[in-house]
C-alpha positions as a Markdown table, in Angstrom:
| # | Residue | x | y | z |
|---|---|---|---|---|
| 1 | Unk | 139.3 | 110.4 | 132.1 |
| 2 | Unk | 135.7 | 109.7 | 132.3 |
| 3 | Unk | 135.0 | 106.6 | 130.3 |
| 4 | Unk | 131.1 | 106.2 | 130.7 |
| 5 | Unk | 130.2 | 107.2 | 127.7 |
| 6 | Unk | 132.3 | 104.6 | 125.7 |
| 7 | Unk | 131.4 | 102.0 | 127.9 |
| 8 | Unk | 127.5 | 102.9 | 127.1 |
| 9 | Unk | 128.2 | 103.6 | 123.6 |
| 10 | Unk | 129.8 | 100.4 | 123.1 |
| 11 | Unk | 127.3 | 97.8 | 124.8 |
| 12 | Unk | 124.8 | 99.7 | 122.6 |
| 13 | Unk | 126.7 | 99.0 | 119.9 |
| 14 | Unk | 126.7 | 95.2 | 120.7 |
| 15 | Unk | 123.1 | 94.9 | 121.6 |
| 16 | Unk | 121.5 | 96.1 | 118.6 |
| 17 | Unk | 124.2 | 93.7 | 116.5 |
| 18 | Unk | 123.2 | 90.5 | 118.6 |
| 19 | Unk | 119.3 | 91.5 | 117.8 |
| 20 | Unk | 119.8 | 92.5 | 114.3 |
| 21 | Unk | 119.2 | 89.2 | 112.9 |
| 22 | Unk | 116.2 | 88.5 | 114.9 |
| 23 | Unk | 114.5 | 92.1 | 114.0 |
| 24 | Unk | 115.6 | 91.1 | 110.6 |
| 25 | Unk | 113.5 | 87.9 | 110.5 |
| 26 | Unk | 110.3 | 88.7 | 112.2 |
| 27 | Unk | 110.3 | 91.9 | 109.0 |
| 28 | Unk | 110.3 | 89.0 | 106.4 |
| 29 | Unk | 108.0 | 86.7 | 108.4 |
| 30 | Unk | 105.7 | 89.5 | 109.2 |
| 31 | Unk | 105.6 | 90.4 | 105.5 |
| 32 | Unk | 104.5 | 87.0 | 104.5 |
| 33 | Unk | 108.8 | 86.7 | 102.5 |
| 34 | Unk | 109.8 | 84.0 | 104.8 |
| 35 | Unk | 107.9 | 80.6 | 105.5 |
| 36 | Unk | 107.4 | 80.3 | 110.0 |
| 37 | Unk | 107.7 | 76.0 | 108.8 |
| 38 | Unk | 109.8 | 75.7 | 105.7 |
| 39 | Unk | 108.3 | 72.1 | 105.7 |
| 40 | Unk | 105.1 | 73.5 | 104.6 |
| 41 | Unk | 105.6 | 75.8 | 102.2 |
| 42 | Unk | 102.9 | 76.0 | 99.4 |
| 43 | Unk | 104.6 | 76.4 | 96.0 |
| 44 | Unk | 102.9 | 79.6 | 94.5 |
């Protein structure tokens, strides 16, 4: 049995979880939802 395509399916699988979180973060920053320096964030 040819087990390529698991093995390719899987470590897909596992890249796009590890950079999830970082594509997640750069949407809120990029939108202005998430301070880049908590420390100087402006009340509004």
């Amino acid at each position: 049995m040819n087990y390529d395509g698991l093995i390719v399916g899987a470590a897909t699988f596992l890249i796009i979880g590890l950079f999830h979180p970082l594509v997640i973060k750069a949407e809120r920053v990029r939108q202005g939802r998430y301070p880049k320096n908590p420390k100087l964030k402006i009340a509004a």
